[in-house]
LUMTIBA-570191 format. One line per 8 residues: number of its first residue (from 1); their letters; for each residue y, z, x of C-alpha. Coordinates in steps of 0.05 Angstrom, whole numbers, plus 5000, padded with zeros to 4 digits. Each point is the difference from the previous one (the first is absolute). Layout:
NUM) A) Y:Z:X  ...
***
This chain:
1) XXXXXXXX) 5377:4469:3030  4946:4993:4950  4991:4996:4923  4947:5007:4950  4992:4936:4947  4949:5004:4947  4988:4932:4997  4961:4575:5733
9) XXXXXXXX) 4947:4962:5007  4959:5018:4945  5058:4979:4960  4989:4960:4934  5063:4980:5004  4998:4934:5041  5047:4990:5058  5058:5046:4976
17) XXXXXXXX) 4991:5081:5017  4963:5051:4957  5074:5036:4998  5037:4937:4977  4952:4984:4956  5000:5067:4965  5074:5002:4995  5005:4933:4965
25) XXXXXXXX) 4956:5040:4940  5052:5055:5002  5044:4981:4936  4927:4981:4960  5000:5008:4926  4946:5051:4986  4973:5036:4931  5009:5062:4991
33) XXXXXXXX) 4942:5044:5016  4987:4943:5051  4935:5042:5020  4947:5043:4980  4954:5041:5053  4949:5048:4966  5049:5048:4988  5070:4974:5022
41) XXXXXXXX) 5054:4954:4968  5056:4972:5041  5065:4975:4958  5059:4967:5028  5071:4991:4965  5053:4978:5053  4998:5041:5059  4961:5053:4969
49) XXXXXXXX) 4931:5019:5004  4960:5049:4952  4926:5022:5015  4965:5022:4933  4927:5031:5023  4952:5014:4939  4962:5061:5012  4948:4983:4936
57) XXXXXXXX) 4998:4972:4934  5037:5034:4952  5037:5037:5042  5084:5004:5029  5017:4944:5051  5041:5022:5049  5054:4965:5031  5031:4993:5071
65) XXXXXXXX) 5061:4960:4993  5048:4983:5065  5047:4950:5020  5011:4959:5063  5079:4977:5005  4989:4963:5063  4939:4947:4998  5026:4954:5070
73) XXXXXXXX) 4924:5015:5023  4923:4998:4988  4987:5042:4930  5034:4989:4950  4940:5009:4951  4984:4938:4973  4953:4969:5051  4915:5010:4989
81) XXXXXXXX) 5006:5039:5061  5046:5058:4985  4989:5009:4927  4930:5005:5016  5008:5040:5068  5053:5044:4944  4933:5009:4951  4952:5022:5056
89) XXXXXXXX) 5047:5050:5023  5024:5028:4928  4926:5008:4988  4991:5034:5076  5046:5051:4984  4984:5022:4924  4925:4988:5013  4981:5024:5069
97) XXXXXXXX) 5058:5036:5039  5036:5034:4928  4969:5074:5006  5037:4992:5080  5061:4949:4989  5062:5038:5005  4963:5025:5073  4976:4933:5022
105) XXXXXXXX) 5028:4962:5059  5009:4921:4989  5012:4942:5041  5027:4928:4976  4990:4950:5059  5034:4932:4985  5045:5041:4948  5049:4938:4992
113) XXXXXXXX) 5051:5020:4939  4956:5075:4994  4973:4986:4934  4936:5023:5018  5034:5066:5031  5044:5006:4947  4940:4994:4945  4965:5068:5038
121) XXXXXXXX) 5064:5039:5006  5014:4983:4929  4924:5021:4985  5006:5067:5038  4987:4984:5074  5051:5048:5046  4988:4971:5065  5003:4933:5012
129) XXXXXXXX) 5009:4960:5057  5018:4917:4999  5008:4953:5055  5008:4932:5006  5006:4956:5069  5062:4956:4966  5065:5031:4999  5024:4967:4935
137) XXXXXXXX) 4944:5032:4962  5006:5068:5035  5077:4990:4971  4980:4982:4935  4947:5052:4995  5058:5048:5026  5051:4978:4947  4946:5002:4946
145) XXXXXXXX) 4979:5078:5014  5067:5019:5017  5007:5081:4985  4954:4993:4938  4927:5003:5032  4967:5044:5058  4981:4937:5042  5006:5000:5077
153) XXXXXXXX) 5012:4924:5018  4994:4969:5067  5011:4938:5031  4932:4987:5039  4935:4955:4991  4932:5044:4986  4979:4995:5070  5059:5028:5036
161) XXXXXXXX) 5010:5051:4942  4987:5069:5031  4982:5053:4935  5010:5070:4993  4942:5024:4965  4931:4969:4962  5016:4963:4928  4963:5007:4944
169) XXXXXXXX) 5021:4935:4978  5024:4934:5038  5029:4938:4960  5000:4925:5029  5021:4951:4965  4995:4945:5062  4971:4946:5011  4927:4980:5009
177) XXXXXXXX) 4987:5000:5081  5050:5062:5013  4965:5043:4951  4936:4983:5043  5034:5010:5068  5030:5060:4970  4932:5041:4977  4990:5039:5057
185) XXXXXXXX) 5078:5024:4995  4990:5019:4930  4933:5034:5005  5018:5038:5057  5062:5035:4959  4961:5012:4939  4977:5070:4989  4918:5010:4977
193) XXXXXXXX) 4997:4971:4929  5073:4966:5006  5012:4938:4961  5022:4939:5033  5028:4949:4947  5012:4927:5025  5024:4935:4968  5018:4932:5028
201) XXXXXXXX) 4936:4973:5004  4980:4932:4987  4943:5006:4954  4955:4953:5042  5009:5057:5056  4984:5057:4964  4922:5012:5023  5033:4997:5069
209) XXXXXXXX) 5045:5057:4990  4952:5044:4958  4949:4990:5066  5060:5019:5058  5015:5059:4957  4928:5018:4997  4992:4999:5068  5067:5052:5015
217) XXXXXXXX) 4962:5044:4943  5036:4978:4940  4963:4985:4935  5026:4948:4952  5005:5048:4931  5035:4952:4960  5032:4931:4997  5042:4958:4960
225) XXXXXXXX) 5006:4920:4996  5053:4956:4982  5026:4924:5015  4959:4994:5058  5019:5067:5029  4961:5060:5012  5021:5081:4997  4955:5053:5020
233) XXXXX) 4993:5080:5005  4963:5026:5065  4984:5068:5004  4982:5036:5074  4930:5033:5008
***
């Protein structure tokens, strides 16, 4: 799925919700190469999404190209906080989880259309669970993966989600004061030295977040700004 190249509350949104508000930014008009992590750059060109991750100067860029047919949900790429949440993770998986990634296990809470579950299976991950607590997205998400991708989607919120086994990495991609409420969840279901990759955050909240995650174990090991909005890796001690 790969090739080688050689070249709420705390919304800022105002009166109307943090969902409505993202989904009137849906159609944007973005650049191509509309961001650039360390290592990581996300390109968009209708409904489909390529990752190209530089491993060093001089060297190949690899690509990790998908496509997402149905986009009636959170994710379509284009918003601060999925290309950037897309970055972190790209850079998760060929920087610190590569040497284990076709053995890792992966949860996406909040998966909306999958594109953040998509991007891992595309990158290697094999097991992969999604859930989301609104049944359009969970149908989107569904219609999106379809036979193509080993993801396990469920209809439930991270609370009443009951897991299987430990993850070496967990995705969320939600907003500000349920990524808070939600540390404990995601601390408790990461494995020792797991990565916990969140976006959603309104950048005035951040130090908040870094200090709840602290406190469940989790140490900030990178971050990512953006229009006001905040990403961040955790990793569990």
């Amino acid at each position: 799925m790969f090739q080688i190249f050689d070249t709420d509350s705390d919304s800022p949104f105002g009166a109307i919700s943090y969902f409505d508000a993202i989904k009137e930014q849906h159609d944007a008009v973005v650049p191509q190469a509309v961001y650039h992590s360390d290592k990581a750059r996300i390109h968009l060109a209708k409904n489909t999404i390529a990752i190209d991750f530089v491993h060093a100067l001089h060297e190949p860029v690899t690509r990790y190209e998908f496509s997402l047919p149905h986009i009636h949900a959170f994710g379509n790429g284009k918003h601060p906080t999925t290309y950037m949440c897309l970055a972190l993770l790209a850079e998760t998986l060929e920087i610190r989880l590569k040497q284990s990634i076709d053995t890792i296990h992966m949860l996406d809470a909040g998966t909306g259309t999958g594109i953040l579950a998509i991007a891992a299976a595309v990158m290697g991950v094999r097991h992969i669970d999604a859930i989301d607590a609104s049944i359009q997205a969970y149908e989107c998400a569904r219609e999106n993966c379809g036979n193509r991708f080993p993801i396990n989607i469920q209809c439930c919120d991270i609370q009443s989600f009951q897991p299987k086994q430990m993850y070496d990495c967990i995705t969320a991609n939600l907003m500000t004061a349920l990524i808070i409420a939600s540390v404990p969840r995601f601390s408790s279901m990461l494995e020792y030295k797991g990565y916990c990759i969140v976006s959603g955050i309104i950048d005035e909240r951040h130090h908040e977040v870094i200090e709840t995650f602290r406190k469940y174990n989790c140490i900030l090991k990178d971050g990512q700004t953006d229009a006001g909005w905040f990403a961040g890796v955790f990793q569990k001690q």
